[in-house]
N, C-alpha and C positions, 0 to 999 in steps of 0.2 A: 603604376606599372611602367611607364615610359622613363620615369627619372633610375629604374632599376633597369632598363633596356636602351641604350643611349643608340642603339645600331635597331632596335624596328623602330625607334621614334625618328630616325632617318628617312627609314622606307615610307614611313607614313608621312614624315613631312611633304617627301619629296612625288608621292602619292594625292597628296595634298595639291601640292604645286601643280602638277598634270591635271587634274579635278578644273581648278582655276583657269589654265591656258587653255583648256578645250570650252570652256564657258566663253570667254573673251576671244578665242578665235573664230565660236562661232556667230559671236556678236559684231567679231569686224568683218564676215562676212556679210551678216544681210545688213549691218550698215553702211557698206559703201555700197552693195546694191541699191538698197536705196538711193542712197545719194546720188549714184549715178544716174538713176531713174527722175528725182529731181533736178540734177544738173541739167538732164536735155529738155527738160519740159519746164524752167526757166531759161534755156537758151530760144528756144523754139517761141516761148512769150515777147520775148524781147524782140527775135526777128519778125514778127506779126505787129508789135509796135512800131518797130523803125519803120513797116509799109507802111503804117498808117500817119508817119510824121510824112513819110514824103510823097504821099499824097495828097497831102494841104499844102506842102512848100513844094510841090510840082514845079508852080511856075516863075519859080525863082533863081532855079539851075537848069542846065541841059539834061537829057537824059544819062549821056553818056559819062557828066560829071558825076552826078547821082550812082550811077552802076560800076563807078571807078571809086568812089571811094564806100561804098559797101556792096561788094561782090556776092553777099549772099539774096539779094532783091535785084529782081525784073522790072524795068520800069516798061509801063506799057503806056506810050505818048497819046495812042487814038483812045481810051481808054483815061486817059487822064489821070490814072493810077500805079499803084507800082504792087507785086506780092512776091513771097520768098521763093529763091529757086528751087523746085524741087530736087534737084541734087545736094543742094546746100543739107536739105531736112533727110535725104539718106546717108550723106558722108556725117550726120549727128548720130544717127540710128547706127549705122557701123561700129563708130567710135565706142558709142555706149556698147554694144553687143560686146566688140571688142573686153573691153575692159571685168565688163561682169563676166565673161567667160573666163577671163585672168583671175578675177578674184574666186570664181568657184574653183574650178579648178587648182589653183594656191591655197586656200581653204583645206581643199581635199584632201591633200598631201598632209599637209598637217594634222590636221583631225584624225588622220591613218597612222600617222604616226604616233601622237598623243595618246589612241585607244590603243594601241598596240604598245606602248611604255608602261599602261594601265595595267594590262593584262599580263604582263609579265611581272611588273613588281605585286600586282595581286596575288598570282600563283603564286612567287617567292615567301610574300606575306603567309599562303596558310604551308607552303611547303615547312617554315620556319615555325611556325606553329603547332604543325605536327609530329616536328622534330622535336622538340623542347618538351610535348607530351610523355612524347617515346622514352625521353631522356628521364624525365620527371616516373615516370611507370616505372625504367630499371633501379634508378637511386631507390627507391620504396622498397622493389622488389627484393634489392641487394640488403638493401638497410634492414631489411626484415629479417632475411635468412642472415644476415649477422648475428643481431640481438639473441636468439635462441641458444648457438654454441657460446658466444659471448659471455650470460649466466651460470652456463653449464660449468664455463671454467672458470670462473666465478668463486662460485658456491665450492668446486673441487679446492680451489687454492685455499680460502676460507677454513674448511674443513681440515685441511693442510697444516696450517698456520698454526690452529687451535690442537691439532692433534702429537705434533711433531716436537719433540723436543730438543732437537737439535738445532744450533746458532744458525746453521747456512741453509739448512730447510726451512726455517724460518724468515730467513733473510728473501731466498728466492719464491717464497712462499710470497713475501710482500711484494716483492719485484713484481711477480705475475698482478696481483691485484691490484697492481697500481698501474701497470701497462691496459688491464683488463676496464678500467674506469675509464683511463683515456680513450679506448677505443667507444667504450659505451660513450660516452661523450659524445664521442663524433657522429654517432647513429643515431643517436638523439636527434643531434642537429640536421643531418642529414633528413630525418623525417620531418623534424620540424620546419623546416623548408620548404619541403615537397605538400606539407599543408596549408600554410603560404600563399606560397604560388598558386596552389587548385584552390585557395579562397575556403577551403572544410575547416579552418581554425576557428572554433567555438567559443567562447566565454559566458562564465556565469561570475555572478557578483557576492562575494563573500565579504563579512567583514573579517579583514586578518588585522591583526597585531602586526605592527612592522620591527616591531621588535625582532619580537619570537624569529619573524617571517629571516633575517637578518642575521640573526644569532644561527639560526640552521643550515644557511647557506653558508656562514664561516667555518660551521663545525664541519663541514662536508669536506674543505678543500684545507683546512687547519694542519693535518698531516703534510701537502703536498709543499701547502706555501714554508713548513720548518723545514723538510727536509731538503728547500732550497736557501733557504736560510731569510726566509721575508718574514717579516711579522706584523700581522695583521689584527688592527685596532680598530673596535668601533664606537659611535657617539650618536648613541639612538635615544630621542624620547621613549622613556616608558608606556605615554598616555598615548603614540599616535595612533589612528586606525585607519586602516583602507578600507573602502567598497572596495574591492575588485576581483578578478578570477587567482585564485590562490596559486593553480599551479602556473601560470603564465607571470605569478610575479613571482615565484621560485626560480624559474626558468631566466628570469631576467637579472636576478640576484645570480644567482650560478657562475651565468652566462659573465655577467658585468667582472666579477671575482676572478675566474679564471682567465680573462681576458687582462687583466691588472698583471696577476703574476705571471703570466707568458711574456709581458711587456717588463716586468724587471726583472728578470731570468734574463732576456736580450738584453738589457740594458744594463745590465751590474745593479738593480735595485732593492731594498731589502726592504721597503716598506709600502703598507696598505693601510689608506683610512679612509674610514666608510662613518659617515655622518648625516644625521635624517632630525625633519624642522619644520616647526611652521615657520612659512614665510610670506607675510602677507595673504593669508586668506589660502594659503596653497603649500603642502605637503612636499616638500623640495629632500632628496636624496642623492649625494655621489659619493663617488669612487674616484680615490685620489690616488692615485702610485708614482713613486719619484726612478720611473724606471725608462724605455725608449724614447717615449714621447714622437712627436710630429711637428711639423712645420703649422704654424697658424692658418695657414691657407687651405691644409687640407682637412679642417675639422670636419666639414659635411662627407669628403671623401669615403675618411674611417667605416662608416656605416653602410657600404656598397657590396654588393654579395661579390664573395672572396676576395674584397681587399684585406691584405696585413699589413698591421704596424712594420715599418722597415721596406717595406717594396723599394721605395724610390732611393735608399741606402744601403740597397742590397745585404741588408741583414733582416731581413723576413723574420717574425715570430711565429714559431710553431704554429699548426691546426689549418684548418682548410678555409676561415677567413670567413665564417658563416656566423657565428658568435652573436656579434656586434648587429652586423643584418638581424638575424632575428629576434634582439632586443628592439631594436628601432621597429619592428614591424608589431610587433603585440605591444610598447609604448603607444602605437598609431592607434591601436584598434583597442584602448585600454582608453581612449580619449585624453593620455596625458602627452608632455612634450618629452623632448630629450636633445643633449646638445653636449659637445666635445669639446675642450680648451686646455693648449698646451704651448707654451713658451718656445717650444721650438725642439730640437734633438735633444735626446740625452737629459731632457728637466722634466722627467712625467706628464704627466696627462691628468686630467679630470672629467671623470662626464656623467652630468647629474641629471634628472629625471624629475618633471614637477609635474605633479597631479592635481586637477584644478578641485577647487574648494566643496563641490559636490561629492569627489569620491573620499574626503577627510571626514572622521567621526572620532 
């Protein structure tokens, strides 16, 4: 969750950090109380010593030499002894008051201000929290009441297409169906997001043919990628099998496809190849397109909810940048890897998907 929120793993950092300095500032509180508490009570030792040295070497100085060079002892001549002054042991007792009253007091301040830093980046934290809820509720909300008219005009163009025997009713016949996919596209994703993020995205374990699995995700977009003129090729074992949730590897084939030719649509690209393997113990799968491609630097980027291909070249590819995210998030939760690699602008891109040797049959 924090590597998809770079701005609350801030707040929490820095939440963090407050957490820390009110711990350590209330510890250099009571340890220099202390310490102050032991400074005077080894100062106070020491002057109770020094009486008692010059008390045996009484008679070997004057008194007044004795009380000239340590002022804080009384020498008492008839008495043959010497003991601390008592003002010496109250300007200690001051000193120390003094100081601890400094450090609580200093303390204070801090500590008021540290819980009070708390408590506002806390509220922020669930204000932002129930923000992202709220947001998360209308996208669903919205993405719902789409889908419905969505099919509606669907099905009408459909029926359209097939009924119509005229060249340009036919033509805008397809127009609409093709416009009407892309938008189901996005509501897809837009839902698939929003289940996501609320963590309700389920899987069950099917064995699929990757084939098959492969072959139908080409057949789906095989209109769109000719009539931009890409041609899409693939190189699948016959034998391979997956354990996994069928429609979440639909979705990922889809998802990975149409993200390919949006990428050479921008990029001038006409070609897709999609290639699946054993490879060492582990079911390896990509998607090759020789279309916008990316800087080598930003391979982990790509996969960031609503990043596109082009951002930083101001030539954006189509769609709302959700695609790619929601591969990478049912990859996660599918226990397989995934990872991006491209030469740089304008040399396409690759990004392949290894499944480890349990979910292979």
């Amino acid at each position: 969750m924090i590597r998809r929120d770079p701005s609350k793993a801030l707040l929490i950092g820095f939440l963090t950090l407050l957490v820390v300095s009110t711990i350590q500032v209330g510890y250099w509180m009571i340890d220099h109380i202390g310490y102050a508490g032991n400074v005077e009570q080894r100062i106070a030792s020491l002057y109770r010593a020094d009486a008692a040295v010059v008390s045996d070497f009484l008679r070997g100085r004057t008194p007044a030499e004795l009380e000239a060079a340590m002022p804080h002892l009384e020498v008492d001549t008839a008495a043959r002894g010497a003991r601390v002054r008592p003002a010496a042991l109250e300007t200690l007792e001051r000193d120390t008051a003094r100081r601890s009253n400094r450090y609580f007091w200093e303390g204070t301040f801090f500590l008021i201000v540290l819980i009070g830093g708390m408590a506002v980046l806390t509220r922020a934290l669930r204000h932002d929290a129930a923000l992202r809820q709220r947001q998360q509720n209308f996208l669903a909300a919205v993405s719902h009441e789409f889908k419905s008219p969505l099919a509606s005009v669907r099905l009408a163009a459909e029926t359209l297409v097939m009924r119509s025997k005229e060249p340009d009713t036919q033509r805008l016949g397809r127009r609409i169906l093709e416009d009407g996919e892309r938008l189901l596209r996005m509501v897809d994703n837009l839902l698939d997001t929003t289940r996501l993020e609320e963590g309700r995205q389920t899987l069950t374990r099917d064995e699929v043919p990757l084939r098959a699995a492969v072959d139908a995700a080409v057949g789906e977009v095989a209109e769109r990628a000719a009539l931009n003129g890409i041609d899409i090729t693939t190189d699948v074992e016959e034998s391979l099998r997956l354990v996994v949730d069928r429609a979440a590897l639909d979705t990922m084939l889809r998802n990975l496809l149409d993200n390919a030719i949006k990428a050479c649509v921008a990029g001038n690209g006409s070609r897709i190849v999609v290639r699946a393997a054993h490879e060492k113990g582990r079911v390896v799968l990509s998607v090759r397109d020789d279309g916008l491609g990316f800087p080598p630097e930003d391979a982990a980027m790509i996969f960031e909810k609503f990043h596109r291909l082009g951002d930083e070249l101001r030539r954006s590819t189509a769609g709302t940048g959700l695609g790619l995210y929601i591969v990478k998030r049912l990859v996660e939760l599918s226990g397989a890897t995934i990872r991006a690699a491209s030469e740089g602008a304008g040399k396409g891109a690759t990004v392949t998907i290894s499944w480890p040797e349990r979910a292979a049959r």
